[in-house]
C-alpha positions in Angstrom: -36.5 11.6 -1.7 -33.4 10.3 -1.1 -30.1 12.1 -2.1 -28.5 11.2 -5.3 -25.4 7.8 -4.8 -22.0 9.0 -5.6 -21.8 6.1 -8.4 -18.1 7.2 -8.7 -17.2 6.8 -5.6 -19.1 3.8 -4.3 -17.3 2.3 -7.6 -13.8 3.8 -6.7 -13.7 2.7 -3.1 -14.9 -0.9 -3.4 -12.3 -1.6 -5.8 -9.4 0.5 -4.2 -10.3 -2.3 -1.3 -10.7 -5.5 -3.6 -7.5 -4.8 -4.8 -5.6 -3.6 -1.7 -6.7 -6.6 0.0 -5.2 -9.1 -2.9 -8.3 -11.0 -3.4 -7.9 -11.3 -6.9 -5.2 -13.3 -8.6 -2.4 -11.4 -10.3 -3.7 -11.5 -14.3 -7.6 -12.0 -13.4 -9.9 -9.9 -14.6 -12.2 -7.9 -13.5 -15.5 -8.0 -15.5 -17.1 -4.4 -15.5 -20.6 -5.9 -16.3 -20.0 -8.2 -12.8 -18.1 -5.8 -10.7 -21.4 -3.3 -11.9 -24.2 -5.4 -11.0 -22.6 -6.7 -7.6 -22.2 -3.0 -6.2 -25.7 -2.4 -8.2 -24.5 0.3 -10.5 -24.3 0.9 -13.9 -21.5 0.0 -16.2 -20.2 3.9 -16.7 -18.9 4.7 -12.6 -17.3 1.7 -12.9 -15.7 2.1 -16.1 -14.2 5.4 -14.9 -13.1 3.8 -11.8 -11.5 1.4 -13.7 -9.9 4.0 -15.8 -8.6 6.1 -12.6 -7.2 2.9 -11.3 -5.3 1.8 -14.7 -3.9 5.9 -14.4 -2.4 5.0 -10.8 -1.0 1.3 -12.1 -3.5 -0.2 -9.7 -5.1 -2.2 -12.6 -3.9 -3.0 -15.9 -5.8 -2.2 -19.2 -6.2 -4.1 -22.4 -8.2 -2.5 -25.1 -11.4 -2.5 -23.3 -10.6 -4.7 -20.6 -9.1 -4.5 -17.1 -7.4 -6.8 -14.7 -5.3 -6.9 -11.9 -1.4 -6.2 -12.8 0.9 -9.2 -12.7 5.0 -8.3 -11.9 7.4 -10.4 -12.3 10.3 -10.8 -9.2 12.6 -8.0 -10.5 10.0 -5.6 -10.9 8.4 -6.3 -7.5 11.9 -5.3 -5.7 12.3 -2.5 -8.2 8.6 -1.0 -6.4 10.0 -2.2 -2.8 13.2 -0.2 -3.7 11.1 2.6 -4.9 8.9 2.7 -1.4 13.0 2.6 0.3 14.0 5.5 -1.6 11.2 7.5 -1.1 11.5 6.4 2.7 15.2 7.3 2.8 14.3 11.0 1.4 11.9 11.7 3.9 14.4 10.3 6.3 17.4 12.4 4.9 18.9 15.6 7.5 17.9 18.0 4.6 14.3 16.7 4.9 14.4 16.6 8.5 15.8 20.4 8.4 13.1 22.0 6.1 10.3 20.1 8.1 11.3 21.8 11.3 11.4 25.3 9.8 7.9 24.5 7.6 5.7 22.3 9.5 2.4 21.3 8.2 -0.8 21.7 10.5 -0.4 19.5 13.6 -2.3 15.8 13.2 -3.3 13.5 15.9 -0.4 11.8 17.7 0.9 8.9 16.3 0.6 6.3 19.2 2.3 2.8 16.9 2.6 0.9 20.4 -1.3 1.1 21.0 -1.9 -0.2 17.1 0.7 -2.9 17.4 -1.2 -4.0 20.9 -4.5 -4.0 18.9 -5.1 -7.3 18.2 -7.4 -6.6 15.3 -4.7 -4.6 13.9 -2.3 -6.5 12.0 1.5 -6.0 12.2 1.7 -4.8 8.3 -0.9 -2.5 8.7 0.8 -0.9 12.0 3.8 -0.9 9.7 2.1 0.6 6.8 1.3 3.1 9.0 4.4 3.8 10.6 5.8 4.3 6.9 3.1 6.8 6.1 3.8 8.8 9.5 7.7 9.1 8.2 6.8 10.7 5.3 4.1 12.9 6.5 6.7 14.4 8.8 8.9 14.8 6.1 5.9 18.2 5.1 6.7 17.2 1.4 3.7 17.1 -0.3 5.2 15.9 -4.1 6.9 13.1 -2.2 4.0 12.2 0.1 1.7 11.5 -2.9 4.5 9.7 -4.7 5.2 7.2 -1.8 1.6 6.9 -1.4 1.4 5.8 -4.6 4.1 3.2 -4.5 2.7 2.0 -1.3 -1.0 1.4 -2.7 0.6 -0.8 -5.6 2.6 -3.4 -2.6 0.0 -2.8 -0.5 -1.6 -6.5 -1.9 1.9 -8.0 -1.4 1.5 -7.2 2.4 -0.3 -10.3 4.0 1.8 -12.5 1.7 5.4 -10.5 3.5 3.9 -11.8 6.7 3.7 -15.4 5.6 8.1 -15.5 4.9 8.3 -16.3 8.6 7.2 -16.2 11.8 8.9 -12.8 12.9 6.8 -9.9 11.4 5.6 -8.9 14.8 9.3 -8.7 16.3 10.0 -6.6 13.0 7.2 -4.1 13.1 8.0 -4.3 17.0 11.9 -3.1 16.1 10.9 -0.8 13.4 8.9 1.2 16.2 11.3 1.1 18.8 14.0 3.0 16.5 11.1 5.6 15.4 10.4 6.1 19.2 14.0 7.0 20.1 13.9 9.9 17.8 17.5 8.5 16.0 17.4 8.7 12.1 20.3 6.8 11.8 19.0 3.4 13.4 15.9 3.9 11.7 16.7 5.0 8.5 19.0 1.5 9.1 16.3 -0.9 10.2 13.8 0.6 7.2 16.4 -0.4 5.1 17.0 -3.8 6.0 13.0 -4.0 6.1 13.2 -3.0 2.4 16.0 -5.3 1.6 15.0 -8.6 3.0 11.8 -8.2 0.7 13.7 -7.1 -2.0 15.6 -10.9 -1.8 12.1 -12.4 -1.3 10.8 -10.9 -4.2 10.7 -14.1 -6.0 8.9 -16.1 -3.1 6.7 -13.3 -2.5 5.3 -13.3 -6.3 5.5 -17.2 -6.2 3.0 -17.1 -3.2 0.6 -14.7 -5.2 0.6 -16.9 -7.7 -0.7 -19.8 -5.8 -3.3 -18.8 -3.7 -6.7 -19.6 -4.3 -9.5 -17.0 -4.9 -13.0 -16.7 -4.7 -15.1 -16.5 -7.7 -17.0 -13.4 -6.7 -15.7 -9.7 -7.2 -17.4 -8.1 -4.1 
């Protein structure tokens, strides 16, 4: 016999993707009678999933029915500012004192140079990463689940940042050569022009959400 599905978490996970990946337009919904019979489950895992996501402002609820948020410029900076904050904290001499006299279990090293050379790695995602890694170092647990969150709400924003210009590589390239020196004060700079140049975009950025063009399909 096999062992029982996790119907919760099949349901959580293909939708934590969907949604981190943009596919869907900002406003469109997503049918929980469709998004059950494409990942061949029943309605009630994905309800809940649904539910879990509308709890993180993943998803936006209506009565009984769901679709992916829509922001408006101002409150698109207002999360990019939010990510910058969280950023700055982690980033802050205070931080940086109370991880060195509490440090959390040691992880695997962070290696960004390898990851930016991967050429099935895209420069966001090396960024995204390089983001996370501040803020893990940082041994704050409150504000590593906080910045996580922030992050999962632009993370469908990221592939649209890319398409302002033709530099994101030379950014993500910069943005690892200040965390490499070991210097807060040129990267705590460079994160926060990172952060600010989006913030002016903001309007461009939703604009471009706006217009792309999606597939019918959920999954």
């Amino acid at each position: 016999m096999p062992p029982p599905r996790d119907s919760f978490g099949l349901a959580l996970t293909a939708l934590r993707r969907r949604l981190r990946q943009g596919v869907d337009a900002p406003g469109a919904a997503l049918p929980i009678n469709l998004i059950a019979a494409e990942l061949r489950l029943s309605t009630t895992p994905v309800r809940e999933a649904l539910s879990r996501l509308a709890g993180e402002e993943l998803v936006s609820k209506s009565g009984h029915a769901y679709t992916r948020p829509r922001l408006d410029p101002p409150s698109l900076a207002e999360l990019y500012n939010q990510r910058l904050l969280y950023l700055t904290a982690a980033l802050s001499p205070e931080m940086q004192r109370r991880s060195r006299r509490s440090p959390w279990p040691t992880r695997a090293p962070f290696n960004a140079w390898a990851q930016l050379a991967n050429p099935d790695t895209a420069p966001w995602e090396v960024v995204e990463a390089l983001f996370l890694e501040l803020v893990l170092r940082a041994n704050d647990l409150v504000l590593a689940l906080a910045f996580q969150r922030t992050a999962a709400r632009l993370a469908p924003f990221a592939l649209l940042e890319a398409r302002l210009d033709d530099d994101h590589a030379a950014e993500a390239s910069g943005l690892i050569a200040n965390f490499e020196t070991g210097q807060i004060a040129p990267l705590r700079a460079a994160v926060r022009q990172y952060h600010r140049r989006r913030m002016a975009a903001a309007a461009t950025i939703v604009r471009l959400a706006e217009d792309r063009k999606y597939p019918p399909d959920i999954f």
